[in-house]
Backbone as CSV, one residue per row, in Angstrom:
resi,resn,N_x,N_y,N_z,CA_x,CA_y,CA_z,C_x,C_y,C_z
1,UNK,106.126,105.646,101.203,105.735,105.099,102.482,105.829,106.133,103.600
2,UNK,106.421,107.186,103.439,106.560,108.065,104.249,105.288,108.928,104.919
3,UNK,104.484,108.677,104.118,103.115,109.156,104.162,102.068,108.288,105.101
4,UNK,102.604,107.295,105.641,101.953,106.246,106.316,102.421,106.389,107.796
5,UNK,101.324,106.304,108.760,101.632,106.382,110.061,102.721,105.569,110.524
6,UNK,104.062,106.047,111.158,104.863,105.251,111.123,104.969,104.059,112.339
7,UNK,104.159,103.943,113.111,104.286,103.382,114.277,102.880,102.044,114.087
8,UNK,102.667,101.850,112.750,101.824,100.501,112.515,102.513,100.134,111.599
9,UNK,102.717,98.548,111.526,103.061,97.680,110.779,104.331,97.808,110.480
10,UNK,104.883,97.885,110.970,106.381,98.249,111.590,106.855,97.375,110.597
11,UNK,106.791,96.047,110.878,107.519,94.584,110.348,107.455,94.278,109.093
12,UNK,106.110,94.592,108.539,105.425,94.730,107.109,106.017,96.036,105.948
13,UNK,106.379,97.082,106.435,107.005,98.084,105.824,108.412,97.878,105.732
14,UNK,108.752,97.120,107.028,110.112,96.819,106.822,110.758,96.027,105.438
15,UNK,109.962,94.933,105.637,110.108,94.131,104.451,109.494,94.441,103.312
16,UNK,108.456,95.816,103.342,108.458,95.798,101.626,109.666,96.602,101.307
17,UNK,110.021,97.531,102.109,111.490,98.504,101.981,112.911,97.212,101.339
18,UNK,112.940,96.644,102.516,114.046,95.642,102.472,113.840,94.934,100.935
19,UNK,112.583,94.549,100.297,112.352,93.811,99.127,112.490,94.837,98.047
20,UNK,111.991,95.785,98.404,111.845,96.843,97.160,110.310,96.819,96.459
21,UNK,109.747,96.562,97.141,108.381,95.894,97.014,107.031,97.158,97.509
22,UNK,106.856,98.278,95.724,105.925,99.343,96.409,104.913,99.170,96.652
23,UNK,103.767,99.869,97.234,102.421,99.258,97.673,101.752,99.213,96.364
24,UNK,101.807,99.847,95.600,101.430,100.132,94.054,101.072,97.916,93.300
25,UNK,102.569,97.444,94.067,102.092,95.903,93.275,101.415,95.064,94.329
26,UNK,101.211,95.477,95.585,100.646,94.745,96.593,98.961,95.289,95.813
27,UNK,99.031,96.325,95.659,97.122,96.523,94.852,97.161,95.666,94.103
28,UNK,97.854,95.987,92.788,98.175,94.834,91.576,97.726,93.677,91.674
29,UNK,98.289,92.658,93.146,98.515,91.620,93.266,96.543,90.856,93.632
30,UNK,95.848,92.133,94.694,94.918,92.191,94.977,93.731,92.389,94.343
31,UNK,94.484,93.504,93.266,93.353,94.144,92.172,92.429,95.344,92.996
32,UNK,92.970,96.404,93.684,92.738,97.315,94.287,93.668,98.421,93.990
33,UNK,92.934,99.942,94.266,93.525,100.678,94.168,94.738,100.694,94.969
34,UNK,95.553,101.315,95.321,96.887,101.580,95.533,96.264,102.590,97.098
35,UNK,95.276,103.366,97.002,95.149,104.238,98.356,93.949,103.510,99.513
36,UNK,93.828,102.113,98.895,92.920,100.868,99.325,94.076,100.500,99.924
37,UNK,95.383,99.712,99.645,96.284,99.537,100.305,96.947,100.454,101.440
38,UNK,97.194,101.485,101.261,97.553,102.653,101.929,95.760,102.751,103.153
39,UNK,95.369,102.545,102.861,94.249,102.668,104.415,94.531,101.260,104.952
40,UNK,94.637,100.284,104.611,94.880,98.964,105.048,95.851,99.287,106.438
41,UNK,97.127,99.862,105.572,98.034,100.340,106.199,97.832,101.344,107.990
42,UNK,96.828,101.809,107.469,96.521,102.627,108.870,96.478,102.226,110.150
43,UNK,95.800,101.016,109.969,95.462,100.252,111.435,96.374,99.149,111.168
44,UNK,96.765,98.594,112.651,97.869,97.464,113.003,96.806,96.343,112.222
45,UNK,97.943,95.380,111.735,97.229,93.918,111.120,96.842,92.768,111.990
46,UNK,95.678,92.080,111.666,95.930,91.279,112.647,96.819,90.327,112.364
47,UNK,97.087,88.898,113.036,98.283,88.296,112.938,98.295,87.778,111.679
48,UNK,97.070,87.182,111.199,96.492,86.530,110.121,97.024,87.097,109.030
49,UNK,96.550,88.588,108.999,96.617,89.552,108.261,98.412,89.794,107.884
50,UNK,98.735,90.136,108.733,100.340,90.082,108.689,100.995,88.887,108.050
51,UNK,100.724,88.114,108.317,101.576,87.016,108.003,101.092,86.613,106.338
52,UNK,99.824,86.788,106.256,99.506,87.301,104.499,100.167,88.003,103.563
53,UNK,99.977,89.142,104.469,101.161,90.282,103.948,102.541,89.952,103.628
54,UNK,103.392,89.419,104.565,104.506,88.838,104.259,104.577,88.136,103.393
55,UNK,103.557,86.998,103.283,103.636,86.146,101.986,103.488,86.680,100.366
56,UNK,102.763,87.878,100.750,102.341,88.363,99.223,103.554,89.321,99.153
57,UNK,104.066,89.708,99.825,105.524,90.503,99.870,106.690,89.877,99.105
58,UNK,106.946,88.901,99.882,108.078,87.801,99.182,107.821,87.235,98.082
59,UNK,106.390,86.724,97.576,105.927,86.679,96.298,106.429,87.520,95.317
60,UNK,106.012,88.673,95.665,105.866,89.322,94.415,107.476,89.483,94.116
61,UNK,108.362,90.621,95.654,109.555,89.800,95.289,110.377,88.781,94.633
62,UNK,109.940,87.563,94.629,110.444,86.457,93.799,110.017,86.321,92.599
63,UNK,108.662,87.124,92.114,108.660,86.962,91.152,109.002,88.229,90.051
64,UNK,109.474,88.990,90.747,110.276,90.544,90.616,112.140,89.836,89.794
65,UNK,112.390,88.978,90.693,113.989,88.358,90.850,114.221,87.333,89.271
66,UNK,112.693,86.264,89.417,112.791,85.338,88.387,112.396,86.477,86.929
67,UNK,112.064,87.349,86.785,111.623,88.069,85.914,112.443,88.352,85.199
């Protein structure tokens, strides 16, 4: 993640850090490359967008935990 502009999506990086959650299964989850996610990343989300994100975050998380 270090490679990602650090001053977008502040809240969204937080919580994949905090989950343990790499962008690698957010593609997975989408069925996209991994540097498809990483441009996503570039520009701020909209709210919609964000709050997606979070959900597919904690998802995959939980299903990381029940695994």
């Amino acid at each position: 993640m270090a490679n990602w502009p650090l001053n977008t999506n502040k809240e969204v990086r937080k919580l994949m850090e905090e989950k343990r959650v790499p962008r690698w299964k957010i593609a997975d989850y989408y069925g996209v490359h991994t540097n498809t996610v990483g441009n996503w990343f570039r520009h701020e989300f909209s709210e919609d967008k964000k709050a997606e994100m979070i959900k597919v975050i904690n998802e995959i998380a939980e299903r990381e935990q029940s695994a």
